[in-house]
C-alpha positions as CSV (number, residue, x, y, z in Angstrom):
1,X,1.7,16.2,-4.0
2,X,1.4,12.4,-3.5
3,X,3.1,9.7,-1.2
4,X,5.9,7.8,-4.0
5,X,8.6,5.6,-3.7
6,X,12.5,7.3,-3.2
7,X,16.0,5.5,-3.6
8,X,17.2,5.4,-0.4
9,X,21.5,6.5,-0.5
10,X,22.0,2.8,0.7
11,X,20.4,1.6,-2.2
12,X,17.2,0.3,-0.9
13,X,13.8,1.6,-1.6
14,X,12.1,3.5,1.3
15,X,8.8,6.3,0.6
16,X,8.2,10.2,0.7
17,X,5.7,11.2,2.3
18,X,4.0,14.8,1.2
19,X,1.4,15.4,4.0
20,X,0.3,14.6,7.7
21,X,2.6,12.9,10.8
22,X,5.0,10.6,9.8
23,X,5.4,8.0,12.9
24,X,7.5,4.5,12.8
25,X,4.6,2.3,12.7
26,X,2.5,4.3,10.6
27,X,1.0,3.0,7.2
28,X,0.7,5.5,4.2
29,X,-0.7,4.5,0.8
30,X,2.3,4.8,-1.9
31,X,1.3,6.0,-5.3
32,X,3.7,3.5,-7.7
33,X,5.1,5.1,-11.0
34,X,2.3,3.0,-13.1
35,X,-0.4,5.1,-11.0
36,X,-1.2,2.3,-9.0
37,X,-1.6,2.3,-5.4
38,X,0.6,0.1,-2.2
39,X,-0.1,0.3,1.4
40,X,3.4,0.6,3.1
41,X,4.2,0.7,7.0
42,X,7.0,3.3,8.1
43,X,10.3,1.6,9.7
44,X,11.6,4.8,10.4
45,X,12.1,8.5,9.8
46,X,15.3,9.4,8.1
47,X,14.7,12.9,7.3
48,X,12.1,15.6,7.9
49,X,11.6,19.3,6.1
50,X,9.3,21.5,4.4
51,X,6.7,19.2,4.9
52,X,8.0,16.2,3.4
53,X,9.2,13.2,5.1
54,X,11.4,10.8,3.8
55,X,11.0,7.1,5.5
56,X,12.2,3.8,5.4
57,X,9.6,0.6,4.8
58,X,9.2,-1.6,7.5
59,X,11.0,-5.3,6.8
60,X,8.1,-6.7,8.4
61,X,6.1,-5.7,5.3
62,X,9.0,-6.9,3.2
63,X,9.2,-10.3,4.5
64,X,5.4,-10.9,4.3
65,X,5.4,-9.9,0.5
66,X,8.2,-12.4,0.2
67,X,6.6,-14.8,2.0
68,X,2.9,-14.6,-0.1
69,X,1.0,-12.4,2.5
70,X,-0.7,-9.8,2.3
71,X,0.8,-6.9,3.6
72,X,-2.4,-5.0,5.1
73,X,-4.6,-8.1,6.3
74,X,-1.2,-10.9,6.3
75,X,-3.6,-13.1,4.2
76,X,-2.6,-15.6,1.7
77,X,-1.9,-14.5,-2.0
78,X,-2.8,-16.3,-5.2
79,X,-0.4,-17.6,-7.2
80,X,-1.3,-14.7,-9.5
81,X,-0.7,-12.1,-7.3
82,X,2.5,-13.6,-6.3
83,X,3.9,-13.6,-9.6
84,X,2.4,-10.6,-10.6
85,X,4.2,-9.2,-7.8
86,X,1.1,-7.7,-6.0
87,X,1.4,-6.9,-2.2
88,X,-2.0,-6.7,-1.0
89,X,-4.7,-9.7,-1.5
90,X,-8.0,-9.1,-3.9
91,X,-10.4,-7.7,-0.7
92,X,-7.5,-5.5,0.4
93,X,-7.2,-4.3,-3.7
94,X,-10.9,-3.9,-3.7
95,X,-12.6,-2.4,-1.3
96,X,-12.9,-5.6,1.6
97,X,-16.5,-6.4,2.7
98,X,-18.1,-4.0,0.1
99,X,-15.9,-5.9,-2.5
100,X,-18.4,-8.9,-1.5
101,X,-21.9,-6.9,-1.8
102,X,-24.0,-4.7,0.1
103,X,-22.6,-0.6,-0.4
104,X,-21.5,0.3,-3.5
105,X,-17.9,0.7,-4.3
106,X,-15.3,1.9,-7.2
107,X,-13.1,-1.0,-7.7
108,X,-9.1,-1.8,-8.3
109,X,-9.8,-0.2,-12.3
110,X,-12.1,2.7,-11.6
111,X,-15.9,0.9,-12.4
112,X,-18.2,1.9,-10.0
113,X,-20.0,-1.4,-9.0
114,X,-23.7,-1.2,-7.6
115,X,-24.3,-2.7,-4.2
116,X,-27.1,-4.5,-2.8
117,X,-28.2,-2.0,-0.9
118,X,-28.5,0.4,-3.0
């Protein structure tokens, strides 16, 4: 089963998280319901059981989408991706340094792109 987003009974949006240990601080990539991918950090632990943990998202990473940050490297985003609604900056959405050449890498749509030093 895969991390997703939950309804939180306050209304807000926090993440459920299928698998390993679930700390306040801790980042876990979110599967959205397009199949897309997030990064989100873990405010705190509401509930535990069977496995699963259910979690709040950390305002931090709220206010910096807000602001036009990226949420994993708090670098700035394009206008695009700002009104796209995108959370994490083109190297953060593609791989980073590999994203620029060298290693090969798959990238944001699932093309495997030949590196330089290959």
């Amino acid at each position: 089963m895969t991390n997703s987003y939950i309804k939180m009974k306050d209304g807000s949006w926090g993440v459920r998280i299928s698998s390993g240990n679930v700390k306040p601080g801790s980042s876990w990539l979110v599967t959205k319901k397009s199949g897309g991918t997030a990064s989100e950090k873990v405010d705190k632990v509401v509930w535990k059981g069977g496995g699963v943990s259910l979690c709040t998202i950390c305002a931090k990473a709220k206010a910096a989408h807000a602001s036009g940050t990226c949420t994993v490297c708090g670098g700035r985003l394009s206008a695009w991706e700002k009104s796209h609604g995108v959370r994490r900056c083109s190297n953060c959405r593609d791989g980073g340094g590999n994203a620029r050449g060298g290693h090969s890498y798959t990238d944001r749509h699932g093309n495997f792109v030949l590196g330089d030093d290959d």
